[in-house]
N, C-alpha and C positions, 0 to 999 in steps of 0.2 A: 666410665673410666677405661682408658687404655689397657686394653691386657700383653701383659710383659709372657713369653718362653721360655725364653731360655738365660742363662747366664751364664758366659765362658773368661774366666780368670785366663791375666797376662802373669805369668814368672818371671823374673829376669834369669838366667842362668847363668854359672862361669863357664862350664864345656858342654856345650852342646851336645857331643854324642856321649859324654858320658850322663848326662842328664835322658836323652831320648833311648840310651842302651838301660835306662831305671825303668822306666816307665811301660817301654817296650817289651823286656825281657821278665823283669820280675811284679812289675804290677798287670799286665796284658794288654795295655793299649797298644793300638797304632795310629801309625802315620799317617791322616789322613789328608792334608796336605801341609804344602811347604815351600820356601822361599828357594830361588837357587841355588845352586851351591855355589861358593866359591874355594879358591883355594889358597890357601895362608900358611905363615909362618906356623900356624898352630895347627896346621892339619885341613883336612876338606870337610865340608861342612856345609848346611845351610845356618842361618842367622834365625829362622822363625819357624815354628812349624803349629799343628791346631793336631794335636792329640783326641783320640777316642776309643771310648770302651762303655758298649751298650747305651746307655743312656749319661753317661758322667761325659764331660771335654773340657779340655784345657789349653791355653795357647803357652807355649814357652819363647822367649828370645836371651838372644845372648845378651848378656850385659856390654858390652865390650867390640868393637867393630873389628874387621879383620885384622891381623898384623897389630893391635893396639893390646891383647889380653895379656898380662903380666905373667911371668911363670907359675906364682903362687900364688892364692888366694887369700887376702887382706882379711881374716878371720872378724876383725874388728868390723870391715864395712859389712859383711854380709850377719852382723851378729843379730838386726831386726829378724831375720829371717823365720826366726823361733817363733815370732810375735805373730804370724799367719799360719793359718790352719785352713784346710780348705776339706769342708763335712762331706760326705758322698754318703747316699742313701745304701743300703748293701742289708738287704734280708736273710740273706745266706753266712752269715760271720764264721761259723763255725768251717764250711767250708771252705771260703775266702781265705779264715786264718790256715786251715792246711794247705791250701795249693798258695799262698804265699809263702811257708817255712819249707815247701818242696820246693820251692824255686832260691832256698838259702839263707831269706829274710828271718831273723833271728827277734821275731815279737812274742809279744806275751798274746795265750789268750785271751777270749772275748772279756772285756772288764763292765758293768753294769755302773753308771756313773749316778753320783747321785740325784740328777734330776731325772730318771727312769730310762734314758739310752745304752744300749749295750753297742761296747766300740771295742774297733780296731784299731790301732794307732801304729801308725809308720813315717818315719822320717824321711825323707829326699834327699839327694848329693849336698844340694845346697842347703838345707837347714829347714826348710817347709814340711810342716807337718802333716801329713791325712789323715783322718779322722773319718772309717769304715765305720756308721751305726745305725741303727733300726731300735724303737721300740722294744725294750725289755717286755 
């Protein structure tokens, strides 16, 4: 049988740098590449970019092409967003949860779920949840 690596989830995003300024600033990734930027009525930007941090990555895209993103975000359309959750492995939680709440992030600590995972759980701009757990 085929063996499968890796797996990297697509986002759709509404603001791009306010989305890559989450990710970057207060959970640690970077940028490790990206599409070019352009410049629009919403600001400069690129449209796609593939996030990392250690062994976790994620691709994000704008929902929305240049010049077309509405001013305000359609709460209704993005309201699936709650329904994804994306698990990342993280043996360090207790530490994770302090250099997250130093960086401003206002989570609870580590919570023991009851099928035996001890998680962290932190929401995104757009409504996507992560889900920080390791083995209780």
């Amino acid at each position: 049988m085929a063996q499968l690596t890796s797996m990297t989830p697509l986002l759709q995003v509404f603001d791009m740098p306010r989305a890559v300024a989450f990710y970057t600033g207060k959970l640690g990734f970077e940028v490790v590449q990206h599409s070019p930027e352009v410049e629009t009525s919403e600001g400069r930007f690129f449209h796609w970019c593939i996030l990392r941090r250690d062994g976790a990555q994620l691709m994000l895209n704008t929902a929305y092409d240049g010049n077309e993103r509405p001013p305000e975000r359609d709460d209704a359309c993005w309201a699936g967003h709650g329904h994804t959750v994306l698990f990342i492995g993280c043996p360090e939680l207790d530490e994770l949860c302090a250099e997250l709440r130093g960086k401003g992030l206002d989570i609870a600590p580590p919570q023991t779920a009851s099928y035996g995972m001890r998680q962290v759980e932190v929401t995104d701009p757009d409504g996507y949840e992560l889900c920080f757990q390791w083995p209780a």
